[in-house]
C-alpha positions in Angstrom: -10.2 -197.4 47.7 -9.2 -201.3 47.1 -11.8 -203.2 48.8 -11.1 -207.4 49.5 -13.6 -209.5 48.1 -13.9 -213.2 47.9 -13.0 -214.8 45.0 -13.8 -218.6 44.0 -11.8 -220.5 41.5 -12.2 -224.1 40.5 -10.2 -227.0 41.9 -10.4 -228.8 38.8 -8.1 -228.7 35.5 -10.2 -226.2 33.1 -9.9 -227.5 29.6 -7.7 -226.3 27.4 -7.7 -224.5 25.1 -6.9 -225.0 21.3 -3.7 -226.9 20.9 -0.5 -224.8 20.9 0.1 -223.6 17.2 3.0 -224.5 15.2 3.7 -221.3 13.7 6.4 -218.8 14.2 5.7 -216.5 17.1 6.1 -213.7 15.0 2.6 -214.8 13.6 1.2 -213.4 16.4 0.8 -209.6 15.0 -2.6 -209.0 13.9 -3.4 -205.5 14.5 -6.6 -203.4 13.4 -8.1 -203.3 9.7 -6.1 -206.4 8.9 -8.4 -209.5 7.7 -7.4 -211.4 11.1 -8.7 -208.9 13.3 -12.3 -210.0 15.0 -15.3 -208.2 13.8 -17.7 -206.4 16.1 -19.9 -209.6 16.1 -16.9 -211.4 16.8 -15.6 -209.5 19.7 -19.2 -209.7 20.7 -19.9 -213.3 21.2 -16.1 -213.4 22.7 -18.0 -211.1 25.4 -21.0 -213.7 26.0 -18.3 -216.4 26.5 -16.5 -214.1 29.4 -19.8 -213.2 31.5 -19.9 -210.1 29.3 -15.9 -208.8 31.5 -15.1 -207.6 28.4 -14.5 -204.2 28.9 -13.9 -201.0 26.4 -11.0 -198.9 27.8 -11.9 -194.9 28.9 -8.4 -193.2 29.7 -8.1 -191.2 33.1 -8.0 -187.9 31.7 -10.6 -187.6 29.0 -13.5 -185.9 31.1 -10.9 -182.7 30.4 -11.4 -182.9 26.9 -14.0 -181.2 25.0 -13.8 -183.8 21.5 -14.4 -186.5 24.4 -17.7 -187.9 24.7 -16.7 -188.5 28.7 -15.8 -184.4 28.5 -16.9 -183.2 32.2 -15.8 -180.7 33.9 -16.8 -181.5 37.5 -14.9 -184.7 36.7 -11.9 -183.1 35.3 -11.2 -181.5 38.1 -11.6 -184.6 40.6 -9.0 -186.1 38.0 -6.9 -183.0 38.2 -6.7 -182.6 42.2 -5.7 -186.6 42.3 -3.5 -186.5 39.4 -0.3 -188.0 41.3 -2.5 -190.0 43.2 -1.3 -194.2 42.8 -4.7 -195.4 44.7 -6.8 -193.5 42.3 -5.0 -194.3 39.4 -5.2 -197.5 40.0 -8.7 -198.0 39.7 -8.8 -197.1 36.1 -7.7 -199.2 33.8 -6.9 -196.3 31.4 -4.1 -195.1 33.1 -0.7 -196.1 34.1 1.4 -194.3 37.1 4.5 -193.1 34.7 3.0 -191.4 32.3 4.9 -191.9 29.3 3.7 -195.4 29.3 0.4 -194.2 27.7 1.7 -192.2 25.2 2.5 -193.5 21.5 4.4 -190.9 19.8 1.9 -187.8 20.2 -1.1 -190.4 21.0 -1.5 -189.2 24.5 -4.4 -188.0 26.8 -2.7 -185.6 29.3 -4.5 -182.7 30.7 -2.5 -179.6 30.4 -0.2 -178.9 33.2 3.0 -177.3 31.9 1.3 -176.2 28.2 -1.8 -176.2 27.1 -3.5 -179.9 26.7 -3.7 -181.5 23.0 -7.1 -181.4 21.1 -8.0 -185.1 21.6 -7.5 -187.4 24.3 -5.9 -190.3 22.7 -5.3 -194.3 23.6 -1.9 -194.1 23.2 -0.7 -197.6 23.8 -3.6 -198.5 26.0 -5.4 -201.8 24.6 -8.8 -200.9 23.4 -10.2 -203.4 25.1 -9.3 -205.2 27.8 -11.0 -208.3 30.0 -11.5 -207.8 33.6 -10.9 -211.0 35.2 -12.7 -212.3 37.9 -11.8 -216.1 37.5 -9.4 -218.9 35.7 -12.2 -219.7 32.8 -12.0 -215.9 32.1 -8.3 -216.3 31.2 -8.8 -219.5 29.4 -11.5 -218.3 27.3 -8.9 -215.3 26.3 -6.3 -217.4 25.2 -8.5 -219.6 23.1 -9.9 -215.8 21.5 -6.3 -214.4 21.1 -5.0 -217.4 19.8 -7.9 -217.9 16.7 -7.4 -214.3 15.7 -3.5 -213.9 16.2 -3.7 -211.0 18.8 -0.8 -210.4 21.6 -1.4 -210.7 24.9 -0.8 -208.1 27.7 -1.9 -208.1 31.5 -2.1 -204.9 33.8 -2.8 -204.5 37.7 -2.5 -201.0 39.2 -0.3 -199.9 36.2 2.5 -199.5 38.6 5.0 -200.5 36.0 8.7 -198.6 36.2 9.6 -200.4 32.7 6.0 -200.1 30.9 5.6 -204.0 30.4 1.7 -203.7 30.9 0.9 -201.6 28.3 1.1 -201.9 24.3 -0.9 -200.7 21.6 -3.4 -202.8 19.7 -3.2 -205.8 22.0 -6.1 -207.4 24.2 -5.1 -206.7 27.7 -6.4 -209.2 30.7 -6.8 -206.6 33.8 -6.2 -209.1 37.7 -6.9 -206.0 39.4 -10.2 -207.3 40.9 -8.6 -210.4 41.7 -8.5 -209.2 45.7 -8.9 -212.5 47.7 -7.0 -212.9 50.5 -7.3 -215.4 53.7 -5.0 -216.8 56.0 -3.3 -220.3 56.5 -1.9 -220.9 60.1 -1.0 -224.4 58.4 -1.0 -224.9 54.5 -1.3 -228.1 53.1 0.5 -227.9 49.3 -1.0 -229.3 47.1 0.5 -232.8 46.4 3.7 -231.5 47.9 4.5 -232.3 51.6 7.7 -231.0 51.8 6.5 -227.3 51.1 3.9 -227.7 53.9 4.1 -224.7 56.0 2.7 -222.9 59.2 1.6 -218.9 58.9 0.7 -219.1 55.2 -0.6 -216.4 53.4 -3.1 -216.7 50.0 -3.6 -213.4 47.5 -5.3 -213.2 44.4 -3.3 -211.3 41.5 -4.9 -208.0 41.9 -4.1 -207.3 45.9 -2.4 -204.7 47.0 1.2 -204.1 49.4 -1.3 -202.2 51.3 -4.5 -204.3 51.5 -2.6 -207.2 52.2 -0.3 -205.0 55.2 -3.6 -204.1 56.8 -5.5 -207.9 56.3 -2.5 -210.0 57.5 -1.5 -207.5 60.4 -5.1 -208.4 62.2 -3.7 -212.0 61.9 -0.4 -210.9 63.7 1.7 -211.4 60.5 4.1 -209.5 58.3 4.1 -209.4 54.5 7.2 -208.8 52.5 5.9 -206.1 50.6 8.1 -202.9 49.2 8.0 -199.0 49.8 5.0 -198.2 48.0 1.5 -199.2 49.0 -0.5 -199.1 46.4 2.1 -201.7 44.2 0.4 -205.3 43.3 2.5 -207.3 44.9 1.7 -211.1 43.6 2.8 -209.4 40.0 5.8 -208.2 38.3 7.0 -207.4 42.4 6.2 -211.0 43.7 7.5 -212.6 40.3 10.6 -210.2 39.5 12.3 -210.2 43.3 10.4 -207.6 45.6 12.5 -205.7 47.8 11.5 -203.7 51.1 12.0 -203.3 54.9 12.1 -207.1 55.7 14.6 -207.9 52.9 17.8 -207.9 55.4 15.7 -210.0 57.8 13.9 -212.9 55.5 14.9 -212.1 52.5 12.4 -211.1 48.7 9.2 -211.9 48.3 10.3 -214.4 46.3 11.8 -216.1 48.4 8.2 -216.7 50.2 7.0 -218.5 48.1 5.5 -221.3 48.3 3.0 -222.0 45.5 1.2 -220.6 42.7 -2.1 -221.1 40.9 -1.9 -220.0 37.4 -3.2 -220.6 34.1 -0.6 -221.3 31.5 -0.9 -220.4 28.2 -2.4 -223.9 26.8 -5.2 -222.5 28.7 -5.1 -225.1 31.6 -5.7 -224.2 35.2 -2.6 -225.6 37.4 -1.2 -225.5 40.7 2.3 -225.3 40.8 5.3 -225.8 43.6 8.4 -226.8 44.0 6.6 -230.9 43.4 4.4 -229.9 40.5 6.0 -228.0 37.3 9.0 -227.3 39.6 10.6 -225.7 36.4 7.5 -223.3 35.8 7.5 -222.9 39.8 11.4 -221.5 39.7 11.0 -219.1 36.7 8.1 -217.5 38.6 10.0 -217.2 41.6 11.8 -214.3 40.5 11.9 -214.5 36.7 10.0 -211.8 36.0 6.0 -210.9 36.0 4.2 -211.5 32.7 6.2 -213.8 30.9 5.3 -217.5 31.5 1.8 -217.8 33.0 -1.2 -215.9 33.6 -1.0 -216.0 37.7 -4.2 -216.2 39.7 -3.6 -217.0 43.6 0.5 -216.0 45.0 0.9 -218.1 48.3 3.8 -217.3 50.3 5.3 -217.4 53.9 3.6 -214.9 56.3 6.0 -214.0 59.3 4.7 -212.8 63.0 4.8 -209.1 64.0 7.3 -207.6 65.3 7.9 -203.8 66.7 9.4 -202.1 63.8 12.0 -198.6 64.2 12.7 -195.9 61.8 14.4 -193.0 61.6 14.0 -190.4 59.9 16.8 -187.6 58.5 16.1 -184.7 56.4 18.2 -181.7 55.6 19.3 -179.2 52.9 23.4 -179.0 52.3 24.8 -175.4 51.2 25.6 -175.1 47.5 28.1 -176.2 45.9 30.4 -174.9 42.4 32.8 -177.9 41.9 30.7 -181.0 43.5 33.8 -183.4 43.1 35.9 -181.3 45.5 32.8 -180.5 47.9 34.6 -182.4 51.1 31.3 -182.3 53.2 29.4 -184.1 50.5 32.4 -186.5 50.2 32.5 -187.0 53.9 28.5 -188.1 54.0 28.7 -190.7 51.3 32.2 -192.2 52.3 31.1 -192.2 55.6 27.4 -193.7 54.2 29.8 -196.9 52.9 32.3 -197.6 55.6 29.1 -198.4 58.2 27.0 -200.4 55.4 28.5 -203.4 56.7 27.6 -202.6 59.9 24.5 -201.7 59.3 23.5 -204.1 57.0 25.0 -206.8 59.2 22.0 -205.6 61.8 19.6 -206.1 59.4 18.7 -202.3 58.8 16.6 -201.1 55.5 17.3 -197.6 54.1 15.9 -195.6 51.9 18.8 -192.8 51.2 18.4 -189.9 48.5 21.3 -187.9 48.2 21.8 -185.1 46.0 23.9 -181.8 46.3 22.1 -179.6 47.8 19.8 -182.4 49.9 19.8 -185.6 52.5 16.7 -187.2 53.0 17.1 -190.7 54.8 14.8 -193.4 56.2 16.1 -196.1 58.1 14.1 -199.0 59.2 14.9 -201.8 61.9 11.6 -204.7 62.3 11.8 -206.7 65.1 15.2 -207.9 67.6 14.9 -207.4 71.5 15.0 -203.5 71.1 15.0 -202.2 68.0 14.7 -198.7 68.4 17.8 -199.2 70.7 19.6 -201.0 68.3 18.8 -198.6 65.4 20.1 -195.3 67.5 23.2 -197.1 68.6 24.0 -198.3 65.2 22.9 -195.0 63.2 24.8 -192.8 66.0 28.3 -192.1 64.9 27.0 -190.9 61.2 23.7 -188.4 62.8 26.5 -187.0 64.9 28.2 -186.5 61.6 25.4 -184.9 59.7 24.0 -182.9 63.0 27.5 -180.9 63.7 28.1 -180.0 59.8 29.0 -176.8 59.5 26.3 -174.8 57.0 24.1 -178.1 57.0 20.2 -177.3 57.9 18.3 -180.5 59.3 15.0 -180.1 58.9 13.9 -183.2 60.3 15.8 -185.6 62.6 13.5 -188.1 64.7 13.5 -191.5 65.7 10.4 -193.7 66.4 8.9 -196.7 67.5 5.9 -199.0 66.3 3.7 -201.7 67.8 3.3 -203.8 63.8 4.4 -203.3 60.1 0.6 -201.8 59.6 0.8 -198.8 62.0 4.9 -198.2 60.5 2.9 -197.8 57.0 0.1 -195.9 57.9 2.4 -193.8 60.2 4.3 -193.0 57.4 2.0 -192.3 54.8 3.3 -188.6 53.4 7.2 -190.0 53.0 5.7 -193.3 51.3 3.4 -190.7 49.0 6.5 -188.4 48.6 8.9 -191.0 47.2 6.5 -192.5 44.8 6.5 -191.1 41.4 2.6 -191.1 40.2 1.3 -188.6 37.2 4.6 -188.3 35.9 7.4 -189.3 33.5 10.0 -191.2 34.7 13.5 -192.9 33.8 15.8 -195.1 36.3 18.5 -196.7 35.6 20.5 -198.9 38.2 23.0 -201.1 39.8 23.4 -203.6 42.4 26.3 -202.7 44.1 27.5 -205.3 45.7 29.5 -206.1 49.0 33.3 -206.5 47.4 33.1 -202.2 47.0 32.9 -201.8 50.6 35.6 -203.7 52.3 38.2 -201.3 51.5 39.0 -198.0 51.8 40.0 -197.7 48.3 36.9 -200.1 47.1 35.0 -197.3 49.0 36.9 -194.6 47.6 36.5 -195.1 43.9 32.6 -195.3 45.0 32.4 -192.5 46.3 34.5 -191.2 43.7 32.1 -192.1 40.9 29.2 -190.9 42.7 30.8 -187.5 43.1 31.8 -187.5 39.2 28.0 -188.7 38.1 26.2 -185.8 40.2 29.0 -183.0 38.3 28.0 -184.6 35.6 24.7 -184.2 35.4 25.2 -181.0 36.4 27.1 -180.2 33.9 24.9 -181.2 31.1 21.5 -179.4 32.7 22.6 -176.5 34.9 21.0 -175.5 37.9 17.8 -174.9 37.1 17.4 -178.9 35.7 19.8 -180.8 37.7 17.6 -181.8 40.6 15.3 -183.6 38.0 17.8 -186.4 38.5 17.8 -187.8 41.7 20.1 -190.4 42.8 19.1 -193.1 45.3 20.6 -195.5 47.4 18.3 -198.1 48.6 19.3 -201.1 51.3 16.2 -202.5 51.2 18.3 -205.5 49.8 18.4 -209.3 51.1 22.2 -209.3 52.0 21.8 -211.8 55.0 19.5 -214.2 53.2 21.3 -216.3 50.6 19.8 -218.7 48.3 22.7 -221.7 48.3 20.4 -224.2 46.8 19.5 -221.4 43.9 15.6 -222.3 44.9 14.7 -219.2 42.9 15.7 -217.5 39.8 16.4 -214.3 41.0 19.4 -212.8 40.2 22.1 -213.8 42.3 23.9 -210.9 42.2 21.1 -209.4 45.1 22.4 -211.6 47.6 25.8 -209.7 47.4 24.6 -206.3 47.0 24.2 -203.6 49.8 23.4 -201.1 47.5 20.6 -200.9 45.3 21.6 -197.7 43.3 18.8 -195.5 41.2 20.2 -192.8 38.9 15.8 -191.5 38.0 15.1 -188.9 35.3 11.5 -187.5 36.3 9.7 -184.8 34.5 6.1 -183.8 33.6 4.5 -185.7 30.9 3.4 -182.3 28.6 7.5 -181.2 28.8 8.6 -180.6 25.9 10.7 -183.4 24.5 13.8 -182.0 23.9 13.8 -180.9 27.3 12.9 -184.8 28.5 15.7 -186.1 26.4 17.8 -183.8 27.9 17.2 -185.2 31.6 17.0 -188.6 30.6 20.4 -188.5 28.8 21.7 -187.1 32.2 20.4 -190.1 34.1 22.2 -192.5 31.8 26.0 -190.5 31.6 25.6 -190.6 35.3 25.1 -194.5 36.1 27.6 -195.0 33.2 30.0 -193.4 35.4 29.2 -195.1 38.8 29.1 -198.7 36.8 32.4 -198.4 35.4 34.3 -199.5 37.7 32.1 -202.4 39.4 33.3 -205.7 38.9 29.9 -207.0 38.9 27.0 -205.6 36.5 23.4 -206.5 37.9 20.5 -204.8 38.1 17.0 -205.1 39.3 14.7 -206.1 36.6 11.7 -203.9 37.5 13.4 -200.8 38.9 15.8 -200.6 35.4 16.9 -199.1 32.2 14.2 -200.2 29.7 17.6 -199.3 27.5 20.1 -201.5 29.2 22.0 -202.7 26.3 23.0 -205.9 27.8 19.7 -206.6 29.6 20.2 -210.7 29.6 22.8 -210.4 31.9 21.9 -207.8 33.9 18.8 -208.5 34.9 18.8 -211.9 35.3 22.6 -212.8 35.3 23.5 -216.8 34.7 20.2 -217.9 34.7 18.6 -216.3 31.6 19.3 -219.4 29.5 17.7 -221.8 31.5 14.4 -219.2 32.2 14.7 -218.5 28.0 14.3 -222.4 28.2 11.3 -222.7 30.4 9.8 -219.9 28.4 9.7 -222.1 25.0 8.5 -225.0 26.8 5.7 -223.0 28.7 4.7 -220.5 26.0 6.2 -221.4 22.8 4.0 -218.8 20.9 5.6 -216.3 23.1 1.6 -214.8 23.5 3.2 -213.3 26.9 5.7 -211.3 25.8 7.1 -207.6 27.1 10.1 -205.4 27.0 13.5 -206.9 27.6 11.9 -209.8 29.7 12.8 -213.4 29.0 12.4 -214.1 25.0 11.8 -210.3 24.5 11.4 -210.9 20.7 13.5 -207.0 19.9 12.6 -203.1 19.1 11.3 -204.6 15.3 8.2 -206.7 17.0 5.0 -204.3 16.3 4.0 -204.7 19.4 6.6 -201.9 20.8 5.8 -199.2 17.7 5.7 -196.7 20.1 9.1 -196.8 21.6 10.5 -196.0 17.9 10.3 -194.2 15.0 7.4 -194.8 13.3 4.4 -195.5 16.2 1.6 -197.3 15.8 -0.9 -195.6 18.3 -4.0 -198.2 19.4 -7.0 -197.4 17.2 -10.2 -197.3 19.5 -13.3 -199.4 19.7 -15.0 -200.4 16.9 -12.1 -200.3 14.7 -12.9 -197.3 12.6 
C-alpha cells in the first residue's frame, strides 16, 4: 500500500520566510469566523502558491453516513472490513490509528460498532485542511501563510500517534506522508562535517515507513532500527523521540543513528543540520521529540549489515485465579521473568512480554552473533522449562525459529506484529522505565514483582471480570541497555540506558463505548502504574508510548535535559508555531488549540467556514 517514489529537494537555502514576529506566542490562536482567519479567496491563492497540495480533509468513515455527501455503501463496507487495519489507515489523512484522537467531545465520525453510529460524521479535531507536502518550498510557503493569519501549526504521517500530537482542531495541518524517498549510501559524505562521514548510510524522506524501509534496505544487505509495528513512520515522532525495537540491545535507538537531518525550521529556511552545523538543533532532534523544533524532510542515519535473526515464540492461557496477589504460579513467572533479565539482556535479547492473569504471550528476539537460535534456546531454557511443566498451564504455542534477514523475521511474523498493534480503537498507556538497580536483588526483584501482583488485583478489583482484560500490562525489552550514550550525543532520556524494562499499563476499548464505561478502564490503567511506580527510585518514561496525563511530564519524559531542549525550542521557534501535548514548551490544558481534551471543546468547523 506505501509505494517509494523519488523525491527532489533543493540544495540551496530557500528564502525565508517573513521575519520571526515579536508577539507573544499566545498570539498564535486564530480560529474560524474570527477577522484573522483567511477568506476562501485567501486560502485560495495560498493553494496556487503550494502547486495547488492544498488539500480539504474527508474523514475515513464518512461513506457510512447517510448526511455525508461521500455516503456509499460499497465503500462503507471496504472501510468496515479494514477498520483495524494501520496500512489502510494510513493512507487517509482523515484518520488517526487511536481513535479518540479524532474525536472532540461528541465531534466524531465512527461507524457503529458497539451502538448505533451518530447522525453526522463529524471532523472532530481533524484540521480542515491540510497541505500534502511533496517538497521544502511547500513547507516554507506554509509558514509564511500561517504566520500572516496567526494559525497553529500541526504535522501528521500515518496518524500512528499513541499521545495524539498530530491532530488538533482548527489548525492547518502539513501531511509528510508522501515524503517516501529512500536510497542508499555505502559512503556518506556530511555535509560540511567530516567527522560524521560514514560507510552503510541510509537516506528517508519524512513519510517512509518501518516497513518500506525494512524491505528497501534489506535488498542492500542492511538492517534498520525500526520498532514492532510496520506501518509506524519512523523518521517522525519514532526517529525524533527515541525509537525502540529488536536491535536496541545490539546498537542502540534510532536515535542514536543518526547522522544528519534536512529540515526546514520555522523562519522558513531549508537547512542541513549535523553534529557541525546547528549542532544544538541537531541534539534536540536526536531524541527530543517529533514535531517540536523543525519541520523534518530527509532522516539520514547508520544502516547496519544483516544478520540471521531468532525468535521465539510462547503463548499460553494460566487457570484462573480469586486472590491474584497470593496466586504462586503467577508469582513464580514474573520473579522468575526478573532474575534472568540480566542475563538475558546481557545477550542482547529483545522481548515483547504481555502478562496478564489468565495469559502469557512472549516474543523473544536474538539478530545476529555466531548462532543465534543456539544462543536464544540456551539462554531462554531454564524459564520454558518453567512455564512447559506448570501444573494447569495450557501452551498453545511454543516454537523457536530461525531467519536468513530482518525483512523475512517481519514478514514472517506478520499476524503477531498485526495482533499487538492497536488500530481502530481507543487506547490509554501509561509507563515506566524500569531500570537495572530493581533487578540485582532478590528483594529489589521482590517488591517488583510485588507491585505488579498488587496493580493486576487492582484493576481487578475496580472492573470485575468481565472488564479486567481491557487492561493489559506489558513488559517490553526492546530497550538499549548495552548501548550507553557517555558523551550525552543525544537528548534522549538517559534514564533508557539503565532500563531493562519498558513497562505499559494500556487501557483499550472501542471508540462508540460509552464513556463512563471508558473512564472506568482508563482509571484502572492509571491506579495500576501508580502502584508499580511507587516504589522505583527512578521515574522515566518513554515520551511517545506515555500518559498524555503524566502530571510531572518534564521530568519524565525527558529527565535533566528538558531545560536545555525548552532552550533550543525558544531559539529555534520562538512563536512556538510547533507546538503539541506535553512536548517541550507545551504551552498548558488553557491553549485553544487542546479544547477537546477539556471541558468545553471546540470541534474543527469544516471547509468553507460556514
Amino acid at each position: 500500500m506505501y509505494c517509494a517514489a523519488a523525491f527532489f529537494f533543493a540544495t540551496q537555502l530557500l528564502s525565508p520566510v517573513l521575519g520571526a514576529q515579536n508577539a507573544a506566542t499566545t498570539n498564535f490562536t486564530c480560529q474560524p469566523g474570527q477577522p484573522c482567519w483567511p477568506t476562501i479567496a485567501q486560502w485560495q491563492a495560498f493553494n496556487q502558491t503550494i502547486a495547488r497540495r492544498l488539500k480539504i480533509t474527508t474523514m475515513l468513515a464518512s461513506p457510512c453516513f447517510p448526511s455525508s455527501p461521500d455516503f456509499n455503501t460499497t465503500e462503507c463496507t471496504d472501510i468496515r472490513q479494514n477498520y483495524t487495519s494501520a496500512q489502510f489507515r494510513g493512507t487517509a489523512y482523515g484518520a488517526m490509528d487511536i481513535t479518540q484522537w479524532e474525536a472532540c467531545g461528541s465531534a466524531t465520525c465512527y461507524p457503529g460498532f458497539l451502538q448505533p453510529q451518530g447522525p453526522t460524521c463529524a471532523l472532530g479535531r481533524l484540521s480542515a485542511l491540510y497541505v500534502d507536502v511533496e517538497e521544502p518550498a511547500d513547507v516554507t510557503a506554509t509558514l509564511r501563510f500561517i504566520r500572516r493569519h496567526r494559525i497553529r501549526l500541526v504535522v501528521k504521517n500515518t496518524g500512528h500517534d499513541v499521545l495524539g500530537r498530530s491532530a488538533a482542531a482548527n489548525t492547518l495541518a502539513l501531511r509528510v506522508y508522501n515524503l517516501k524517498n529512500m536510497s542508499f549510501h555505502p559512503s556518506f559524505t556530511a555535509r560540511n562535517c567530516s567527522t560524521s562521514n560514514r560507510q552503510n548510510v541510509g537516506v528517508i524522506g519524512a513519510g517512509v515507513s518501518a516497513e518500506d524501509a525494512v524491505a528497501f534496505f534489506s535488498k542492500q544487505g542492511m538492517m534498520v532500527t525500526v520498532g514492532g509495528c510496520p506501518s509506524v513512520g519512523i523518521a517522525g515522532g519514532f526517529g525524533q523521540g527515541g525509537g525502540h525495537g529488536p536491535l536496541a540491545p545490539s546498537v542502540g535507538l534510532m536515535a542514536d543513528q543518526a547522522i544528519e537531518f534536512d529540515v526546514v525550521t520555522m523562519d522558513g529556511v531549508f537547512r542541513t543540520i549535523n553534529k557541525c552545523n546547528d549542532p544544538d538543533l541537531f541534539w534536540a532532534m536526536r531524541g527530543g521529540g517529533g514535531q517540536s523544533y523543525a519541520i523534518l524532510i530527509n532522516y539520514k542515519f547508520q544502516l547496519h549489515p544483516q544478520v540471521a535473526w531468532a525468535n521465539w515464540r510462547l503463548e499460553a492461557t494460566l487457570p484462573p485465579t480469586d486472590n491474584i496477589t497470593q496466586n504462586t504460579l503467577l508469582r513464580d513467572i514474573l520473579t522468575t521473568l526478573a532474575d534472568q533479565q540480566i542475563i538475558w539482556s546481557e545477550n542482547r535479547i529483545a522481548g515483547y512480554n504481555g502478562i496478564s492473569p489468565t495469559s502469557l504471550s512472549m516474543m523473544e528476539m536474538l539478530p545476529g552473533g555466531e548462532k543465534p537460535l543456539q544462543t536464544l534456546q540456551s539462554v531462554t531454557a531454564s524459564f520454558r522449562s518453567l512455564i512447559t511443566n506448570m501444573p494447569g498451564v495450557n501452551i498453545t504455542l511454543d516454537s523457536y525459529a530461525l531467519y536468513p534477514d530482518q525483512n523475512t523475521f517481519y514478514i514472517g511474523n506478520t499476524e503477531y506484529w498485526n495482533h499487538i498493534s492497536a488500530v481502530g480503537v481507543s487506547l490509554i498507556t501509561t509507563s515506566r522505565l524500569i531500570t537495572k538497580d530493581n533487578f540485582e536483588s532478590p528483594t529489589k526483584v521482590d517488591s517488583l514483582v510485588n507491585s505488579t501482583l498488587k496493580a493486576m488485583q487492582k484493576v481487578m478489583d475496580q472492573l470485575g471480570a468481565q472488564l479486567a482484560p481491557q487492561v493489559q500490562f506489558q513488559f517490553l525489552t526492546a530497550v538499549p541497555s548495552d548501548t550507553p550514550d557517555l558523551d550525552q550525543e543525544t537528548s534522549v532520556n538517559p534514564a533508557w540506558r539503565d532500563a531493562l524494562w519498558h513497562f505499559v499499563s494500556s487501557a483499550a476499548w472501542s471508540p462508540d463505548t460509552p464513556d463512563a464505561t471508558a473512564m472506568q478502564i482508563t482509571a484502572a490503567a492509571r491506579a495500576a502504574l501508580d502502584i508499580v511506580k511507587e516504589p522505583l527510585a527512578v521515574q522515566a518514561a518513554y515520551l511517545n508510548e506515555a500518559d498524555p496525563e503524566e502530571p510531572d511530564w518534564q521530568h519524565v519524559f525527558f529527565g535533566k535535559h528538558y531545560a536545555k531542549l525548552l532552550q533550543i525550542k525558544q531559539k529555534w521557534d520562538p512563536d512556538t508555531l510547533l507546538n503539541c501535548k506535553k512536548c517541550v514548551g507545551y504551552l498548558g490544558p488553557r491553549d485553544p488549540m487542546y479544547s477537546c481534551n477539556g471541558d468545553a471543546p471546540n470541534p474543527s468547523v469544516p471547509y468553507p467556514f460556514t
